[in-house]
SERO-374582 format. One record per residue (C-alpha): residue number from 0; residue in one letter; x, z, y. Coordinates in steps of 0.2 Angstrom, whole numbers. Last residue first. Layout:
residues N
  pos  code   east     up  north
  NUM     A      X      Z      Y
...
***
This chain:
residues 812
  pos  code   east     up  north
  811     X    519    462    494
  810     X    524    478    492
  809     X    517    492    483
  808     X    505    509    486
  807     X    496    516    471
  806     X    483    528    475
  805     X    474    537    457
  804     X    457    536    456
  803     X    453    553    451
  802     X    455    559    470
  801     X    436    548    471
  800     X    433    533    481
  799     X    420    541    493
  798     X    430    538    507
  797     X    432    518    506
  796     X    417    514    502
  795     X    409    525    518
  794     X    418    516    531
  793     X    416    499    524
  792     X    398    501    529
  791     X    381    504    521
  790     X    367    495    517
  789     X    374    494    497
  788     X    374    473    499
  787     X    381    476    516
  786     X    395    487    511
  785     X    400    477    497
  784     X    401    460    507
  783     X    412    473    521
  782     X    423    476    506
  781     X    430    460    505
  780     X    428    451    486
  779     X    447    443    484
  778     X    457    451    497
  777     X    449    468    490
  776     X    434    476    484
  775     X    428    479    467
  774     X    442    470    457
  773     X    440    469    436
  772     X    455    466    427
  771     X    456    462    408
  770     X    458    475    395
  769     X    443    469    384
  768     X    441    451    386
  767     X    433    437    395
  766     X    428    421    390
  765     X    419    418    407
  764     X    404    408    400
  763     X    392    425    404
  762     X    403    439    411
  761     X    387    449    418
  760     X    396    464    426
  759     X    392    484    419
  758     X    396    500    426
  757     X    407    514    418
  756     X    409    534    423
  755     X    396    542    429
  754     X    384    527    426
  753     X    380    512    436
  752     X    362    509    431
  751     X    359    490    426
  750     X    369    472    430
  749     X    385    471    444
  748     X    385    454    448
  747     X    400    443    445
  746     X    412    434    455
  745     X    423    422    447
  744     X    440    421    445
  743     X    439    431    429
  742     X    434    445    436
  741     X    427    449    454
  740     X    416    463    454
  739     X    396    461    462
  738     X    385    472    470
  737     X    365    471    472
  736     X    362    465    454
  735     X    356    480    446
  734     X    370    492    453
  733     X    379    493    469
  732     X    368    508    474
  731     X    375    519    461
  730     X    390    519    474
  729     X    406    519    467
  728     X    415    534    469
  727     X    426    538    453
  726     X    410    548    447
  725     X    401    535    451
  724     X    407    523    441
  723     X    424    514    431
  722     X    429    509    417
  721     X    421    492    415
  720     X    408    489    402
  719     X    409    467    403
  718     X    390    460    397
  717     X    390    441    388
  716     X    372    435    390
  715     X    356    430    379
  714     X    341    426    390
  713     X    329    434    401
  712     X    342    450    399
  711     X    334    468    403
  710     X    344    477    417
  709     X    334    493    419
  708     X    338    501    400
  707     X    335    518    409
  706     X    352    521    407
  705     X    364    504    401
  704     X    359    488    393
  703     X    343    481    389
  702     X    339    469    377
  701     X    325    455    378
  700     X    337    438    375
  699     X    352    444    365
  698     X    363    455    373
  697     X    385    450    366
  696     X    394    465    371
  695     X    411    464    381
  694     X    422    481    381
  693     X    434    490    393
  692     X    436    479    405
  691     X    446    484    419
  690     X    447    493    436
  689     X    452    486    452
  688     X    449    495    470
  687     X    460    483    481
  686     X    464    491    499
  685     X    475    484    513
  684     X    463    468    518
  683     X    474    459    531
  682     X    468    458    550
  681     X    465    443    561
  680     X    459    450    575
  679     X    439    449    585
  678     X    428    454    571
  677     X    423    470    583
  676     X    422    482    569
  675     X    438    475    562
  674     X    442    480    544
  673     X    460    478    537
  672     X    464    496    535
  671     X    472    498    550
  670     X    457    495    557
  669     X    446    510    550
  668     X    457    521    562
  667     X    467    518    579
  666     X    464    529    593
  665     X    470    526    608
  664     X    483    531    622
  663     X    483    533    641
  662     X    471    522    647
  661     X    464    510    635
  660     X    451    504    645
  659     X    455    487    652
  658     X    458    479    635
  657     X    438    483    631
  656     X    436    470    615
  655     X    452    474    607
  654     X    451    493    605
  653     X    435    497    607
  652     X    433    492    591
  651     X    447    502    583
  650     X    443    516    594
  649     X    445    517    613
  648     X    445    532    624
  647     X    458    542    625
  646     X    466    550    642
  645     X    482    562    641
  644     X    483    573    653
  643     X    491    577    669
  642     X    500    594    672
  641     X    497    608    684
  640     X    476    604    681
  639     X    462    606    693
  638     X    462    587    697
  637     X    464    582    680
  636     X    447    589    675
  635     X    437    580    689
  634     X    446    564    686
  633     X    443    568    668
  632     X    422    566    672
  631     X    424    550    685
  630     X    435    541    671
  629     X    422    545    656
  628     X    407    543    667
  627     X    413    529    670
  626     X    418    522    653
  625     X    402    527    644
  624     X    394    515    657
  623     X    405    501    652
  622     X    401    505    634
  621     X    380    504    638
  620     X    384    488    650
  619     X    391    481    634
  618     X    376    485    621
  617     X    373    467    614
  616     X    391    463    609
  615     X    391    478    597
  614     X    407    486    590
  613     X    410    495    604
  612     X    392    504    601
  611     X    395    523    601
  610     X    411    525    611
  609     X    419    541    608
  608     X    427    555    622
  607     X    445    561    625
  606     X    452    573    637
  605     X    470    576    633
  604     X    484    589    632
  603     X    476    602    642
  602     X    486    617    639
  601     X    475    632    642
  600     X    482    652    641
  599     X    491    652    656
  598     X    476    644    664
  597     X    461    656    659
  596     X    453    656    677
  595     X    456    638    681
  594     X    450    632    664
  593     X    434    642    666
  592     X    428    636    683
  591     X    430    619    679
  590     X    422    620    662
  589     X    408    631    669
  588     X    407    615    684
  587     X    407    602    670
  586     X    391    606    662
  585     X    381    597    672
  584     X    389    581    665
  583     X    391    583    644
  582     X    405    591    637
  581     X    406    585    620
  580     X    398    584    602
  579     X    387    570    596
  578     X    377    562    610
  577     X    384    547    612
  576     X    382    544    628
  575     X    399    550    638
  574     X    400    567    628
  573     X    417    573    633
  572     X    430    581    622
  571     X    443    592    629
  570     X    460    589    618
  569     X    470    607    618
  568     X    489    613    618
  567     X    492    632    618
  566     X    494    642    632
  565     X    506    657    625
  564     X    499    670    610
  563     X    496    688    614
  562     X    488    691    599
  561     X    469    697    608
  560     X    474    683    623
  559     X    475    669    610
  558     X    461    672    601
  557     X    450    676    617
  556     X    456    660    623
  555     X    450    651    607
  554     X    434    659    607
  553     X    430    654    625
  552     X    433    637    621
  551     X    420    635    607
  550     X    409    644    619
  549     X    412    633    633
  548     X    409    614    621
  547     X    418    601    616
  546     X    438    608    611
  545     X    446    598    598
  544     X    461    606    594
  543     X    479    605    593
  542     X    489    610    578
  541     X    505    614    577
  540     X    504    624    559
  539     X    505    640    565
  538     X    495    642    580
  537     X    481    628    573
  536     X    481    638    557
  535     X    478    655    566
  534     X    462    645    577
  533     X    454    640    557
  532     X    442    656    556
  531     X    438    651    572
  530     X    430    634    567
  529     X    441    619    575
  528     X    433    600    571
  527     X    444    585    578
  526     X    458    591    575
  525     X    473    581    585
  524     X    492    582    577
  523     X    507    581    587
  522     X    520    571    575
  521     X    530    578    563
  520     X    523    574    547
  519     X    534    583    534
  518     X    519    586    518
  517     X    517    603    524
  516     X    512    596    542
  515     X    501    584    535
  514     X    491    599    525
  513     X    490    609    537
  512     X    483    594    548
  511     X    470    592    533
  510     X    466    610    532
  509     X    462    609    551
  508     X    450    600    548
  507     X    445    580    555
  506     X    463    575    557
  505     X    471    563    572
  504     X    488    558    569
  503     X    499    556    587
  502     X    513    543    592
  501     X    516    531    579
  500     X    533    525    577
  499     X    534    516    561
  498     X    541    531    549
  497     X    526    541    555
  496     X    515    527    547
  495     X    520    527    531
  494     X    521    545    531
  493     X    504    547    537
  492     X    496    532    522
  491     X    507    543    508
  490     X    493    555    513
  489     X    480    547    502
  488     X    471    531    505
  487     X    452    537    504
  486     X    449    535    523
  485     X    466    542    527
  484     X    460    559    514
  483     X    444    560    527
  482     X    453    562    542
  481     X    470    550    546
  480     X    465    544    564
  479     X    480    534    571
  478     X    486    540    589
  477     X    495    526    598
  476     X    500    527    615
  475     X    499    515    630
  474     X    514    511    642
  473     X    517    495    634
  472     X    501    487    634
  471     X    491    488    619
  470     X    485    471    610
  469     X    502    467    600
  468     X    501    485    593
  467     X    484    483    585
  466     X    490    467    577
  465     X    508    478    573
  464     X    496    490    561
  463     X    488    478    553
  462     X    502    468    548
  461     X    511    486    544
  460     X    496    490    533
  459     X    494    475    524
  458     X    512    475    521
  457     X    509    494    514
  456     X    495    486    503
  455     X    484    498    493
  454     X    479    498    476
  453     X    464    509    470
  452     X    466    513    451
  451     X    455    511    438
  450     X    460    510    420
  449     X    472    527    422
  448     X    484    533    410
  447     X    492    515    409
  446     X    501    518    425
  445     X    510    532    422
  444     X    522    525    405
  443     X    524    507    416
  442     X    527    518    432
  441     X    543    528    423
  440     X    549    511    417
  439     X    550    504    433
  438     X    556    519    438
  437     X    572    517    428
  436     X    581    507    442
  435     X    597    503    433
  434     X    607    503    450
  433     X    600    519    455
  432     X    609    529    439
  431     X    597    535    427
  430     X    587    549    419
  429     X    570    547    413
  428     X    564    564    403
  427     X    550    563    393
  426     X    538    576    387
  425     X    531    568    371
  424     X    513    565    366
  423     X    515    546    359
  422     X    525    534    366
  421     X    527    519    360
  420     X    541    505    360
  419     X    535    486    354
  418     X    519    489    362
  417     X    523    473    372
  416     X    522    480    389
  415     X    534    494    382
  414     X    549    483    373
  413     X    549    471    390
  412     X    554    488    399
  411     X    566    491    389
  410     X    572    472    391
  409     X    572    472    410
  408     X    579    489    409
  407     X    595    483    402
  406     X    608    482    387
  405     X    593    491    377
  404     X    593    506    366
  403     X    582    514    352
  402     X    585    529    346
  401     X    572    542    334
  400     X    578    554    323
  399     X    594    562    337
  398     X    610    567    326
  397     X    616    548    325
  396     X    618    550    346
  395     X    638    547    344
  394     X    636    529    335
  393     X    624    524    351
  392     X    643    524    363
  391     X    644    504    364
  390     X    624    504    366
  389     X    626    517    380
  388     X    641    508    388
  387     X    631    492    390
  386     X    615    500    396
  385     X    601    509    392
  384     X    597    522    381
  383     X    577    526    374
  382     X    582    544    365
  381     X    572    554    354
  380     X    570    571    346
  379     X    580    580    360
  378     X    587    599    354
  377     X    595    605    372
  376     X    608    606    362
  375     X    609    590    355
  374     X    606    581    370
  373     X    619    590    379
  372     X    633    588    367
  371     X    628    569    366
  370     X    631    568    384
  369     X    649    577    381
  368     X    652    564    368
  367     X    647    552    381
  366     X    662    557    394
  365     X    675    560    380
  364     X    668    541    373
  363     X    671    533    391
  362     X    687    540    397
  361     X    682    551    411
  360     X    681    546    430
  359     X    660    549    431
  358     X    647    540    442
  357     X    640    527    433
  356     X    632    536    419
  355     X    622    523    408
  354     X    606    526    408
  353     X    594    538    398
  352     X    576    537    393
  351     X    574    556    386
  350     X    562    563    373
  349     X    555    582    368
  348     X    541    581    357
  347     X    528    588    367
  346     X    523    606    359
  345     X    535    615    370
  344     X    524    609    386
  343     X    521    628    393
  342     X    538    633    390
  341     X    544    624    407
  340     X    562    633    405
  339     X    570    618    395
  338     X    565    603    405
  337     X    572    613    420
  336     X    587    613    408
  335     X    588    596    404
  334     X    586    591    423
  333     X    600    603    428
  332     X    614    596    413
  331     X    608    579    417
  330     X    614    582    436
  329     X    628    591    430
  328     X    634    575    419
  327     X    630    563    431
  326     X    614    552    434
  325     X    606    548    450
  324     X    587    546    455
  323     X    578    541    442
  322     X    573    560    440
  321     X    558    556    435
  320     X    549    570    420
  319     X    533    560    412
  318     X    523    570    402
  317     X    514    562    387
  316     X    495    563    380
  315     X    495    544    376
  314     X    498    539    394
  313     X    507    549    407
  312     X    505    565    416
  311     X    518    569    430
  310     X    533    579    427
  309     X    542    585    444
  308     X    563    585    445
  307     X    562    573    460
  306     X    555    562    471
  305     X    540    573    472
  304     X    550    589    477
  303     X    542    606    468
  302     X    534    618    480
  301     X    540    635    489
  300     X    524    645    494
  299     X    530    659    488
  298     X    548    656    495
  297     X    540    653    512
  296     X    531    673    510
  295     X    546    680    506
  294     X    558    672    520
  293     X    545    675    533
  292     X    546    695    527
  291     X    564    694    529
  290     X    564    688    545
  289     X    571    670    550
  288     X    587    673    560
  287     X    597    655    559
  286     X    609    664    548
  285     X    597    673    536
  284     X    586    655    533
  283     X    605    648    530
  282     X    607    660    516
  281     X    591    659    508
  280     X    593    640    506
  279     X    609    641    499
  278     X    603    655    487
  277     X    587    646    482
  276     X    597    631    478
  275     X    609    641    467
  274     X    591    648    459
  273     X    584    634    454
  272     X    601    625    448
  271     X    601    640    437
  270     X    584    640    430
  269     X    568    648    434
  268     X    555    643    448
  267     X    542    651    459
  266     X    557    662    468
  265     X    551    678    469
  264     X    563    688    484
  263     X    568    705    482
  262     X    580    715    496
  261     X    593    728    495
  260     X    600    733    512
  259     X    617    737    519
  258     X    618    718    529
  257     X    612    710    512
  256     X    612    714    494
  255     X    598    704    483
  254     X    588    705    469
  253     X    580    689    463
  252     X    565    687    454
  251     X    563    669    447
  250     X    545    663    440
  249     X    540    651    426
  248     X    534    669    418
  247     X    549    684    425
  246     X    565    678    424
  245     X    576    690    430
  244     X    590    689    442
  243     X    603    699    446
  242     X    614    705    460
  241     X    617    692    472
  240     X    625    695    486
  239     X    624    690    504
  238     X    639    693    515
  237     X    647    691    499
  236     X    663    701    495
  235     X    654    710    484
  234     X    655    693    472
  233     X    638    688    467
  232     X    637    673    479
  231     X    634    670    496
  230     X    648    667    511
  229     X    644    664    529
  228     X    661    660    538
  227     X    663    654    555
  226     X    668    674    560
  225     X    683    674    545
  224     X    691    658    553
  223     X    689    643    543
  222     X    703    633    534
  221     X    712    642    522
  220     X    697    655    517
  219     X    687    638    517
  218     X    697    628    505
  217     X    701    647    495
  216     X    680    648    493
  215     X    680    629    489
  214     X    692    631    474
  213     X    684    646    468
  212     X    664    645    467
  211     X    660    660    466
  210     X    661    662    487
  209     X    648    650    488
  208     X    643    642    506
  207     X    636    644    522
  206     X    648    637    534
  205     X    646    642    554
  204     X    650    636    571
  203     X    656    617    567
  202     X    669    609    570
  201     X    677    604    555
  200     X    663    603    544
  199     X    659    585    539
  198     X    678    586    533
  197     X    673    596    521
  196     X    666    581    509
  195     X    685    573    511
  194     X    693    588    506
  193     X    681    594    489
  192     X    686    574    485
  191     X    706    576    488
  190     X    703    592    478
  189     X    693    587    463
  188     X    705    572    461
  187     X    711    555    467
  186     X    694    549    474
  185     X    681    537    471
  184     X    680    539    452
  183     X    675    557    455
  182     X    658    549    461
  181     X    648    565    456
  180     X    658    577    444
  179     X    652    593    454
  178     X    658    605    470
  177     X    644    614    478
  176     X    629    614    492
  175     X    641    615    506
  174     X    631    619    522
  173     X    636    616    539
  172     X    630    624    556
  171     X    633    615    574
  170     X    635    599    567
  169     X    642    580    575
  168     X    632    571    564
  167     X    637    553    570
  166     X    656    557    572
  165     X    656    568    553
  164     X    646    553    544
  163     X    661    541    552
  162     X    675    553    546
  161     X    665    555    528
  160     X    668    538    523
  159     X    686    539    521
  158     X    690    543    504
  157     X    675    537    492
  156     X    658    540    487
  155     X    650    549    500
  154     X    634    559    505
  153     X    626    566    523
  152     X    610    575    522
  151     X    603    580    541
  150     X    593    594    543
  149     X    590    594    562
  148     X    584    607    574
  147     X    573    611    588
  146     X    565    594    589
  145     X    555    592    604
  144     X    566    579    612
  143     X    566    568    597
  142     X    579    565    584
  141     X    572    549    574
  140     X    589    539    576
  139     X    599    551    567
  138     X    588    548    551
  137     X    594    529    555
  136     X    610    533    555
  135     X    614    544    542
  134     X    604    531    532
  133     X    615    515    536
  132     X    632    527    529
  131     X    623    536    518
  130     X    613    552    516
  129     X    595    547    517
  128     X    588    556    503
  127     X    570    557    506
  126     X    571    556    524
  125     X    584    566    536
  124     X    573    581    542
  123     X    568    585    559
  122     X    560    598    566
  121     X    549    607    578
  120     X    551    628    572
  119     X    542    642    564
  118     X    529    634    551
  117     X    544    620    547
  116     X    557    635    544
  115     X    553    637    523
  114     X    546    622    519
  113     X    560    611    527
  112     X    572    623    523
  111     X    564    617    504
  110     X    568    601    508
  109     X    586    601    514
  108     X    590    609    500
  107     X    582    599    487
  106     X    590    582    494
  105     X    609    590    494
  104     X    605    600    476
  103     X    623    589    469
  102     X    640    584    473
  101     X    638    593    490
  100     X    635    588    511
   99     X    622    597    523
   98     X    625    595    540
   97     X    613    606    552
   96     X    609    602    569
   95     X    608    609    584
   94     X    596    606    597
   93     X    600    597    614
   92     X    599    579    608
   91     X    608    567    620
   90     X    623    569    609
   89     X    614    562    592
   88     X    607    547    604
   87     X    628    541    606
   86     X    631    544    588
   85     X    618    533    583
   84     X    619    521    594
   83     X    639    520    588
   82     X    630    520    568
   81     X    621    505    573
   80     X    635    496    581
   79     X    647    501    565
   78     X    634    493    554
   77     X    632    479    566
   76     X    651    473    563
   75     X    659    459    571
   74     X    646    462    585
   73     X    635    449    595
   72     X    621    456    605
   71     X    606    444    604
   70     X    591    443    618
   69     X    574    432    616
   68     X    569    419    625
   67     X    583    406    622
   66     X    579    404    604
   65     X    588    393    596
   64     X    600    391    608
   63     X    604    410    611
   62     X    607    407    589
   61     X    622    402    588
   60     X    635    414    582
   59     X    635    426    568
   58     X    635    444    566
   57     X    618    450    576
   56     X    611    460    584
   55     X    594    455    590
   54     X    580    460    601
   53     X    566    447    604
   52     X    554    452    590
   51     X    535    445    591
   50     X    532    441    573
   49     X    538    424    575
   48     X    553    431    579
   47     X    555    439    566
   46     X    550    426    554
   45     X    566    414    562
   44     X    577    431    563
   43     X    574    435    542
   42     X    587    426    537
   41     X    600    433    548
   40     X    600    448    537
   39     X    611    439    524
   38     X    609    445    506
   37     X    622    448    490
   36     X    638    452    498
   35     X    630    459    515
   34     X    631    451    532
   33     X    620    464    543
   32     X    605    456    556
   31     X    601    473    564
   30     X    584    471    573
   29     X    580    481    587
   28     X    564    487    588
   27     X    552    491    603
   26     X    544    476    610
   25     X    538    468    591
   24     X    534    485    584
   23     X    527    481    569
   22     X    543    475    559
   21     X    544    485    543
   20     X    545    469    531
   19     X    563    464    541
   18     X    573    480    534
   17     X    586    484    546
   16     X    574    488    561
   15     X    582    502    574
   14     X    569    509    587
   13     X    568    503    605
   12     X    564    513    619
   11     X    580    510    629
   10     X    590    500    620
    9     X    592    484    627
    8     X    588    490    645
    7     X    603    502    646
    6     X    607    519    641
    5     X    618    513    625
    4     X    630    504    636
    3     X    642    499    626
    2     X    662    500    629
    1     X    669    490    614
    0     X    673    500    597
***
């Protein structure tokens, strides 16, 4: 690797952009243009660059001429660049890390010590299952200043690739999860691969690992001196032992022997991958010096991963079990058995779709005549298989009643749109290797469950998000206001938008920032409403607070002073004009006065207040006099202070029509969702609420339809029912002609009482039928038209979509 200097102008500030669809940061990415066998990043550099990008690495030549403005670096290999920046930002971090490497459990590890040491400590996790060679590096990449310690996944398939893991991660403490069949056609044998994974830990301070697992207890006995060692297992040679478990409901309890002591922790889940995971878990929580009584009460509150192991309700009275995730022999072993252990669903008729397994060394029929060992014991009644090898090997699965199997998930999935395969109340298991990506199929059994479903565009969304960006200058921050469930979009919406830079969230509870913070948001989080029953939440959980008036403040100190707490971080709000909540002028000098008396307890993070009429051309000279008395107001504050403050003033509509006022950061809410108070940007729609047609009724000329029977028909008329009302959150108010739904191609009024959980549309001439799409608001009928016909706005549409409506985010 050529000398590069990864302290320069190039990279300073920038983030890494390898897939060109999450460019929204056109000043502060780097955009790796990689030659692949199938795909050639440099592609996507004309678009880019349209977009606003001028930082490049690239492979091939040619391209300063193109576009003399912007800068390229020319490496052989940009994979190797990036994972060199990698390595290079890794030792400016002052934290430790943890590496975490194993056949199987890797992801579910490093989750739940996310769960367990998040309340306690700043960090930062590896996404999802970020373990390769381009993820390593881009998880690397998101290591922050005030992370105290990193939880970083690092996976391999063949001999070698563990060196380059091992240079970027550089550990302080690793943890082996255990030895499995996974990608055993990469390596020699169990050895050479158990080798190759341990080389991740050759420098590092301590191993946690399984002394009862025999080949890699004698590894480490050879290879790590007695001190490096953390062992647990059920040997008494453990420094944490295991001494038995009982299953006690869907819960674990497990009795333990550690330091002299015996201790009990209830694990909220059975089974022996459970429990393996609990111990690893368990261990490095004891190394890193969590208390016992920390360790109990995480493990309570222990949850089940999304991405995997974690049944969903489907269509037709089924369960739907993803793990379309990977699929080896010990993996399908696991996910059988935590199929197994949930009792509660043992009158679903027990069903797997299964892949072939692409990760194995065995001969082929000894490989699915161990499958078909599994199946039978775990007692499936049917099988959807797919892939080449599983219709060569169907012979072996005779003992199964139902079986049907597919060369390819285009075809299975082909089989379900039609109604050619049914599913009908079954808990089913979807297991598959990447390639075959079986979640296709997973969303085609979920998706039909619910006729209404509010779609939301995460292109949209990063359009909408780098439009906002494009009009900040470099210096300002961006906090974006995710209160009121993201205006309807779920919490998907936060972690979207953490993984794109964004600076601070702003909540409206404190349950809601809990909430984020359980769900991995790292971020500092702003809540705009603070009772005192929720001050031990904001001290937990990383929470800063909204603070508008002297009492409310008082309290908190008090709070902090009765437990002996340090200064924690706080936002003053100041009421400029609009008379809501806030510090208003003459009460300044008890502020004042207060914060300089109680300074070791206050942190003044920022001073914030809210324009009440951005959004309105007519009322400038009242927003320029919010602005300073705002500016004369913090100036006052600031000069009192140790630290400077952040300033926000500016929300979405302030934002681009009052360029001069954005201070120190902004706040960035209904905008990102495509609506622009000010109707100055060119913003996307991000939200489609369609439903469908359940029925269509031919009215004769004098009937009625619906509650009330308030929408008679002057003539004879086709009426659509569609499956959706105010019990989903559509607004009664849209009925009897004021709103319309677009269906068809046409748009249609909305005709008679909405009811709780239908509506009605005059379809007449449109030929429509039961089952087709009905859209409420979206690119095709915008919801500002909605809004104005209910005399409302978009703001209020959005939020009162009901959690019943299910979120479904997709790219264009």
């Amino acid at each position: 690797m050529e000398a590069i200097d990864f302290g320069g102008a190039f990279w300073q500030g920038k983030r890494a952009l390898t897939d060109s669809r999450q460019a929204v940061e056109a000043g502060r990415q780097i955009f790796f243009a990689r030659l692949g066998p199938q795909h050639n990043g440099h592609d996507y550099i004309p678009a880019l660059y349209e977009k606003g990008l001028r930082h490049f690495v690239v492979e091939e030549g040619g391209w300063e001429e193109r576009y003399p403005k912007a800068e390229f670096l020319h490496f052989p290999d940009s994979l190797a660049l990036l994972q060199a920046w990698a390595a290079w930002h890794r030792q400016q971090f002052e934290g430790p890390i943890l590496g975490i490497a194993g056949s199987n459990g890797k992801t579910i590890i490093k989750e739940w010590l996310y769960q367990l040491l998040s309340p306690h400590l700043a960090l930062l996790k590896s996404p999802k299952s970020y373990n390769s060679q381009l993820g390593v590096a881009l998880s690397l990449l998101e290591l922050r200043a005030e992370h105290q310690l990193g939880l970083i996944e690092a996976g391999i398939s063949k001999r070698g690739e563990m060196q380059r893991l091992a240079k970027m991660i550089s550990p302080q403490y690793g943890l082996f999860s255990n030895l499995g069949s996974a990608h055993d056609e990469g390596f020699a044998n169990r050895s050479e691969k158990l080798a190759e994974k341990m080389r991740l830990f050759e420098g590092v301070e301590q191993l946690v690992y399984c002394l009862d697992q025999r080949e890699l207890a004698q590894y480490v006995a050879q290879h790590f001196e007695e001190d490096r060692r953390f062992s647990w297992g059920r040997s008494p040679l453990a420094k944490l032992q295991l001494l038995s478990e009982k299953q006690q409901g869907s819960q674990s309890i497990l009795r333990l022997a550690y330091a002299g002591q015996e201790q009990t922790v209830v694990l909220p889940f059975w089974g022996k991958a459970a429990i393996e995971n609990a111990m690893q878990v368990l261990s490095f929580c004891l190394l890193w010096g969590l208390s016992w009584a920390d360790i109990q009460a995480g493990f309570r509150e222990l949850r089940k991963l999304p991405m995997r192991l974690s049944w969903k309700k489907g269509s037709r009275d089924c369960l739907i079990l993803d793990d379309s995730y990977s699929n080896d022999l010990l993996g399908l072993r696991h996910a059988l058995e935590f199929m197994a252990q949930h009792q509660e669903h043992r009158f679903l008729r027990p069903s797997i779709i299964l892949s072939d397994i692409m990760e194995s060394g065995q001969e082929e029929e000894q490989l699915y005549a161990e499958v078909a060992q599994l199946l039978e014991q775990y007692q499936i009644e049917r099988i959807l298989g797919i892939g080449a090898a599983m219709q060569r090997q169907q012979a072996q699965f005779d003992f199964i009643p139902e079986r049907n199997f597919y060369p390819n998930t285009e075809q299975a999935l082909a089989a379900l749109v039609s109604d050619e395969l049914l599913f009908q109340s079954e808990y089913i298991l979807v297991k598959g290797a990447r390639s075959f990506r079986l979640e296709r199929l997973s969303q085609r059994l979920l998706e039909q469950r619910h006729r209404s479903v509010l779609e939301l565009s995460k292109s949209a969304i990063l359009h909408n998000l780098r439009t906002y960006k494009q009009q900040l200058k470099p210096s300002t921050r961006l906090m974006v206001m995710v209160k009121a469930f993201a205006y309807g979009s779920s919490y998907e919406m936060a972690h979207l938008l953490a993984n794109q830079g964004v600076d601070y969230f702003g909540v409206a509870y404190a349950d809601e920032g809990v909430r984020l913070r359980k769900e991995g948001i790292q971020q500092p989080i702003m809540v705009m409403n603070s009772e005192n029953l929720a001050f031990e939440d904001l001290l937990q959980f990383r929470l800063a607070p909204s603070i508008f008036s002297l009492a409310q403040l008082k309290a908190f100190v008090q709070f902090l002073e009765r437990y002996h707490y340090p200064a924690h971080p706080i936002h003053i709000e100041l009421d400029t004009g609009m008379h809501r909540l806030g510090f208003e002028g003459q009460e300044l000098p008890a502020l004042l006065a207060f914060l300089k008396e109680k300074k070791q307890y206050i942190q003044v993070a920022g001073i914030f207040s809210h324009l009440a009429a951005a959004d309105e051309a007519e009322q400038q000279a009242f927003t320029h006099l919010q602005a300073q008395r705002f500016a004369h107001w913090a100036e006052q504050i600031e000069a009192i202070l140790e630290e400077k403050p952040l300033r926000h003033l500016l929300n979405s509509a302030g934002i681009s029509a009052y360029a001069d006022y954005q201070y120190d950061m902004v706040r960035l809410g209904i905008g990102l969702h495509g609506v622009d108070p000010a109707e100055r940007l060119n913003l996307q729609a991000v939200a489609r609420l369609r439903s469908q047609v359940s029925q269509v009724k031919q009215l004769e000329a004098g009937e009625a339809v619906g509650y009330g029977r308030a929408a008679k028909a002057p003539q004879a008329r086709e009426i659509a029912t569609l499956a959706i009302g105010y019990g989903d959150g559509l607004p009664r108010g849209l009925g009897n002609g004021k709103g319309q739904v677009y269906i068809g191609g046409r748009l249609c009024p909305l005709v008679g009482n909405v009811c709780m959980d239908m509506c009605f549309a005059d379809v007449s001439g449109l030929r429509v039928r039961a089952g087709d799409k009905a859209i409420f608001f979206g690119p095709e009928l915008p919801i500002e038209g909605q809004a104005k016909a209910l005399g409302s706005i978009p703001y209020e549409l959005l939020t009162r979509i009901g959690p019943r409506v299910p979120r479904l985010y997709y790219e264009d």
